[in-house]
C-alpha positions, 0 to 999 in steps of 0.5 A: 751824894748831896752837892754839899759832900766834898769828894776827895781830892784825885791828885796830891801835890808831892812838893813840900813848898806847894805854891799858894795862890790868889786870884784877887791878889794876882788880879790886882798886882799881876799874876807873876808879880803874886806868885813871887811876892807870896813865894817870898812871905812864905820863904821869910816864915822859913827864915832863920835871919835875925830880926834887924831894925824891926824887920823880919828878913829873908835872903837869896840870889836871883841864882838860887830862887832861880834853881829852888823856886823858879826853875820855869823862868830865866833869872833876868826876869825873876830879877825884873820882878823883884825890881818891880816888887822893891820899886814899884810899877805900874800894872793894868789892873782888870775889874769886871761889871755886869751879869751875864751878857752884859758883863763886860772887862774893865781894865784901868792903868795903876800904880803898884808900889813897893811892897817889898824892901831890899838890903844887904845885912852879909856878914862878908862886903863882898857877899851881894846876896839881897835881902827882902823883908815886906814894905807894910806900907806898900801892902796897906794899899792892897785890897786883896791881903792885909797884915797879920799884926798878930803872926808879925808880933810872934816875929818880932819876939825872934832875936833882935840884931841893929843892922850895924851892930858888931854882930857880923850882920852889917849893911852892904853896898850892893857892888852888881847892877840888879840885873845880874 
C-alpha cells in the first residue's frame, strides 16, 4: 500500500453536531474561545431567526447551550466566553520559530476583539434569551478565518424583518446580569 492511499477511518462520530475545530483558529483565540465561536456560526447556518438589520441571528440561554452544546462545562463559564466573545479580551497568543531543536515557543499578550454581537429581538420583554449574530469587523482582524462573502449574500436573501418593526421581534433590554 503506497503512503499516498487513505486508509478508512476505525471510528465514525455518531453525533449529528460533530464539532468542527481548528488549530490555528484556537491558536490564536484560545482553544475554548474556538470551540465556542465555531459552535455558534454552526448554530447560526441552522437558524430559522429572521434577518434583522442585516444581520443573521442565532438565539439560546446559557442554560440551553449548556444542555445541548456544552454539557462538559458549568454555565458560568460558558457565559464567560461568550462575554469575552461579545466584549473582547486579551488572550496569550503562542507562535513557534526554528526547526528542530532550535525551535522554540514563543508567547506574546494580544488583544481579541469582539467577534460576536449580542441582542435581545424576543417577541415577550420578559423573554431574556440572547441573540448572537458575527462581529465582521472582529473577524476581519483574525488570520486563521475569513467571511464568506458569498454564503453571507445566500443569508441575506432569508426574510429581512427591522428590529422595531411591528413584527413581534422588537429589541429588549436584558433584565439579568450575563452571569446568570
Amino acid at each position: 500500500m503506497s503512503e499516498k492511499t487513505r486508509r478508512p477511518r476505525l471510528m465514525v462520530i455518531n453525533e449529528p453536531d460533530g464539532r468542527r475545530f481548528s488549530k490555528a483558529l484556537a491558536l490564536e483565540i484560545g482553544r475554548d474561545h474556538a470551540e465556542v465561536f465555531l459552535q455558534i456560526e454552526f448554530l447560526m447556518t441552522l437558524s430559522t431567526t429572521p434577518i434583522i438589520n442585516d444581520r443573521l441571528w442565532t438565539r439560546d440561554s446559557i442554560a440551553r447551550l449548556q444542555e445541548l452544546q456544552f454539557p462538559y462545562w458549568g454555565k458560568s463559564f460558558i457565559s464567560g466566553i461568550l462575554k469575552d466573545l461579545t466584549e473582547g479580551y486579551e488572550h496569550i497568543r503562542y507562535t513557534f520559530t526554528g526547526q528542530g531543536r532550535t525551535r522554540k515557543r514563543i508567547s506574546e499578550k494580544v488583544q481579541i476583539p469582539p467577534l460576536l454581537d449580542k441582542g435581545y429581538f424576543n417577541n415577550w420583554g420578559g423573554d431574556t434569551t440572547t441573540w448572537y449574530a458575527l462581529n465582521f469587523d472582529g473577524i476581519a482582524t483574525l488570520t486563521s478565518v475569513m467571511i464568506d462573502k458569498s454564503a453571507v449574500s445566500v443569508a441575506a436573501s432569508r426574510k429581512r424583518v427591522d428590529g422595531k418593526a411591528a413584527t413581534g421581534f422588537q429589541e429588549t433590554a436584558n433584565p439579568l446580569p450575563d452571569e446568570w
